[in-house]
C-alpha positions in Angstrom: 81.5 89.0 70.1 85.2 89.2 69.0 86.1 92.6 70.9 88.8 92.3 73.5 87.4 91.1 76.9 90.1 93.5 78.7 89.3 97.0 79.3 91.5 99.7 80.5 90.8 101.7 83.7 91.3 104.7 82.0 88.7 103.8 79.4 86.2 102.0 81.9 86.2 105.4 83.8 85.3 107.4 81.0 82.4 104.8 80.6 81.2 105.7 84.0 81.4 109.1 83.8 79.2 109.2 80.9 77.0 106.0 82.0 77.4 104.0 79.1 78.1 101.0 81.4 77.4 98.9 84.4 80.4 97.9 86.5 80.1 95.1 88.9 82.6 94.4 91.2 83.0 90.7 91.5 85.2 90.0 95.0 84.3 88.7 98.1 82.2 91.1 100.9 85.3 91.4 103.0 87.4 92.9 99.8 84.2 95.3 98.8 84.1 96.0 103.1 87.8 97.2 102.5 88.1 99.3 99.5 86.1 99.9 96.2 85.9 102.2 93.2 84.6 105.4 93.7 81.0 105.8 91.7 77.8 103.7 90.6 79.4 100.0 91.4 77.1 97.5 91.9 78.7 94.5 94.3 77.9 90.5 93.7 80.6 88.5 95.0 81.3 85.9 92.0 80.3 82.6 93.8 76.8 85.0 93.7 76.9 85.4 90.0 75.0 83.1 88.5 72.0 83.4 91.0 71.8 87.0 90.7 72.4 86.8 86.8 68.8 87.2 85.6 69.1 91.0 87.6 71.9 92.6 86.1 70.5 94.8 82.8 71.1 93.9 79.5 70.9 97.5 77.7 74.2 98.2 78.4 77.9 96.9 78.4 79.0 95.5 81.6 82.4 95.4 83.0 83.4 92.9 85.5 85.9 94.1 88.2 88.0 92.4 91.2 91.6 92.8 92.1 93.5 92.2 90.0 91.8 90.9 87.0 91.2 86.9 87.1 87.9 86.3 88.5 86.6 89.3 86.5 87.7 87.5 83.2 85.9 84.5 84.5 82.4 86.4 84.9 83.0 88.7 81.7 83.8 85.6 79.8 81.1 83.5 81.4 78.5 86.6 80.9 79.4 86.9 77.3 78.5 83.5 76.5 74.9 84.1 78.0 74.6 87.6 75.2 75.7 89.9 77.3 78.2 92.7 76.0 81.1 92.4 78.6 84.0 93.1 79.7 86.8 92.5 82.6 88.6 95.7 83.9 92.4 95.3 83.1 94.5 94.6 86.1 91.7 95.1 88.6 91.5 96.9 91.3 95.2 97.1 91.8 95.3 98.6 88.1 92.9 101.3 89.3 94.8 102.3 91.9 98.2 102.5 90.6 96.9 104.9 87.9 95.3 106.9 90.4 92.1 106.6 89.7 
């Protein structure tokens, strides 16, 4: 797919809120331990990924979150290149946070 890889937090919230899309939080246990998006995340650290690929649902979008934004690129781009719709929250977690979210 051509779309943008990057969504906003303002637009991946409105996506939860209606459950159009699976968000899976991509950073270590330690990170997900400390602090996490409110709501239906689902946690695989990233060096879990591709184990645990097979599991994550294909009927809907996906977007990819961590902390700021890198790793989820990775696994949204990497995810994308399987068939999956997906997508890497913009700025991650820090992005989240400093809109007050």
């Amino acid at each position: 797919t051509d779309s943008p890889i990057d969504m906003t937090p303002a637009d991946t919230l409105r996506l939860m809120q209606t459950g159009e899309v699976i968000v899976i939080d991509v950073r270590e246990q330690s990170e997900w331990d400390h602090s996490r998006i409110d709501g239906e995340v689902t946690h695989i650290p990233i060096s879990r990924l591709q184990e645990q690929a097979g599991s994550v649902p294909r009927n809907r979008p996906i977007i990819f979150q961590c902390r700021v934004g890198g790793r989820s690129t990775m696994a949204a781009q990497a995810f994308r290149a399987s068939g999956f719709e997906a997508y890497s929250l913009d700025g991650g977690l820090l992005a989240w946070e400093a809109q007050g979210l």
